[in-house]
C-alpha angles and dihedrals in degrees: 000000000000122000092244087047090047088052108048091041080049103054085037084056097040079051104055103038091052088062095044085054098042088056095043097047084043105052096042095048088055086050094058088053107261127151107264076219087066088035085058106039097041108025097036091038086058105039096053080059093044096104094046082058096047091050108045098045085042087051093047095040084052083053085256101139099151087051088049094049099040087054096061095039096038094045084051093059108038089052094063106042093028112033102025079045098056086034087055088048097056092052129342108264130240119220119215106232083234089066087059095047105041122352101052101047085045088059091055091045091060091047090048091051089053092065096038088055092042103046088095093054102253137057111237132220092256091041085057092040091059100046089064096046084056088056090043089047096055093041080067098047096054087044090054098048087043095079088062096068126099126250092246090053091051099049087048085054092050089060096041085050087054077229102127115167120276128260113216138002097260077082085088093061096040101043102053079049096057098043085052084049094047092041091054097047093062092046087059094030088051093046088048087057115038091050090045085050092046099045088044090057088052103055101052097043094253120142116247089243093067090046088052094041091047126016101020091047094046081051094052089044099065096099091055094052093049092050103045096039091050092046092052097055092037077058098244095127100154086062089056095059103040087043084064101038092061099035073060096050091041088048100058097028093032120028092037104039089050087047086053092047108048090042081056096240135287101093117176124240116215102224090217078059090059102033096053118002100037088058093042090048090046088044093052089047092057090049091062092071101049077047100050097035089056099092095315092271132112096219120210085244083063102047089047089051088050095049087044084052089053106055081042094062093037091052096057086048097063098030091065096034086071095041092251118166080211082071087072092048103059087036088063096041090047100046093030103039111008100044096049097048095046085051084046092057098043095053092050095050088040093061088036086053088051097040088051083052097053085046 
């Protein structure tokens, strides 16, 4: 099988069994009696990040750190710019008051928390391990405000979940089998992809850090995409942002701290990861609250700035990756010209958003 092959029948088979083990998952656990609002803040959540997961533990078990990095980081990144920017474009995007006051400056805080514990080059056992308390942390605390939901807010979760009660008790039987099916498809679908990516990066003579930051995390991404993309033209707007919010927040806390964990610590930290990616991940992150405050909308305007910022940042990727001059070049423009115009911008339609406000 060819690496391209590897690595499309990879990311088809991530996919799908993403979505077998999200409805399984889904529909049993509504059986057992759980709130559809838990089934989809939790069990979707997850499962949307599941490749992510998949990959990453299956990269550092293969001795991949930079692949397994590169995913989370990559994926990040690529959520907010890529997938909340052609969501933007679809239909403007409004942004649920909650996301302001808790989930957004708990995703920064995460990506805060991946350069501080990188900073000396590898991720320790107890670094890993609390990333995972923190998950676990915030699962409880959805769980908790869930039951303060009403019972019309949790059936329209349950649609919006795609999780609708079971039928009949041969969903005990069906459901199990379709979580082992899903489960095993993103174990293959993970190591198809991780050895096409690999092979690939090696062929052409690219590091296995640019293949997880690009190509692997735009992989893993591919849930995201379809679920924010979909919920922005069905008119459900508010479910594109926070879907990529707390794939963000699983995908630091969860994805990486499990990763840590299972590989039993000492993870190393590529320095080109900290010195470049980590701080674009954590900037991107900080956009998204001047962004969200102004009006609770993610404008058009905004989602076209993020996808420029993109192929700016992509750009310089390749571009030194190859050991191009032309690397320097886009590296000035973009911390001398690009950054402090976005933050410009920002900040104007940030004092225009609070003087509408007064008035």
């Amino acid at each position: 099988m060819s690496h391209w092959l590897m690595m499309v029948v990879g990311l088809v088979v991530l996919t799908i069994g993403a979505d077998v083990l999200v409805r399984g998952a889904s529909r049993l656990a509504l059986l057992a009696g759980i709130s559809p609002l838990v089934v989809g803040l939790t069990i979707v959540a997850f499962g949307t990040s599941a490749p992510e997961l998949a990959v990453s533990v299956g990269a550092e078990l293969s001795g991949k750190a930079d692949i397994a990095l590169g995913n989370v980081v990559g994926s990040n990144i690529f959520n907010v710019l890529v997938i909340l920017g052609i969501s933007a474009l679809v239909a403007p995007l409004v942004v649920n008051w909650q996301l302001i006051r808790l989930d957004v400056p708990l995703m920064i805080y995460a990506s805060v928390l991946v350069w501080l514990f990188g900073r000396d080059g590898i991720l320790s056992l107890w670094e890993g391990s609390f990333f995972v308390l923190l998950i676990v942390g915030y699962t409880a605390f959805l769980i908790m405000q869930s039951r303060r939901e009403t019972a019309e807010e949790q059936q329209k979760m349950a649609e919006e979940a795609g999780a609708l009660p079971p039928r009949s008790s041969r969903e005990w039987l069906i459901n199990p089998v379709l979580i082992a099916v899903g489960l095993a498809m993103l174990v293959f679908g993970a190591n198809w992809l991780v050895d096409g990516a690999t092979a690939f990066a090696r062929s052409l003579g690219v590091s296995e850090l640019i293949i997880g930051l690009t190509i692997v995390a735009a992989g893993t991404s591919l849930p995201e995409l379809a679920t924010s993309v979909v919920a922005a033209i069905k008119g459900e707007r508010d479910i594109a942002v926070g879907n990529i919010v707390g794939s963000n927040i699983f995908n630091i806390f969860c994805v990486l701290g499990v990763t840590t964990v299972l590989a039993g610590g000492d993870v190393p930290v590529s320095a080109t990861l900290m010195a470049v990616d980590v701080p674009v991940m954590i900037g991107v992150a900080l956009s998204c609250m001047p962004v969200f405050v102004c009006g609770y909308i993610i404008t058009r305007w905004n989602g076209l700035v993020w996808l420029a910022l993109y192929g700016l940042y992509l750009a310089g990727m390749i571009l030194h990756s190859q050991g191009s001059p032309a690397a320097d070049w886009v590296a000035m423009f973009a911390v001398e010209v690009a950054v402090p115009f976005v933050m410009l911008l920002m900040v104007f339609a940030l004092v225009r958003s609070f003087n509408q406000a007064k008035t």
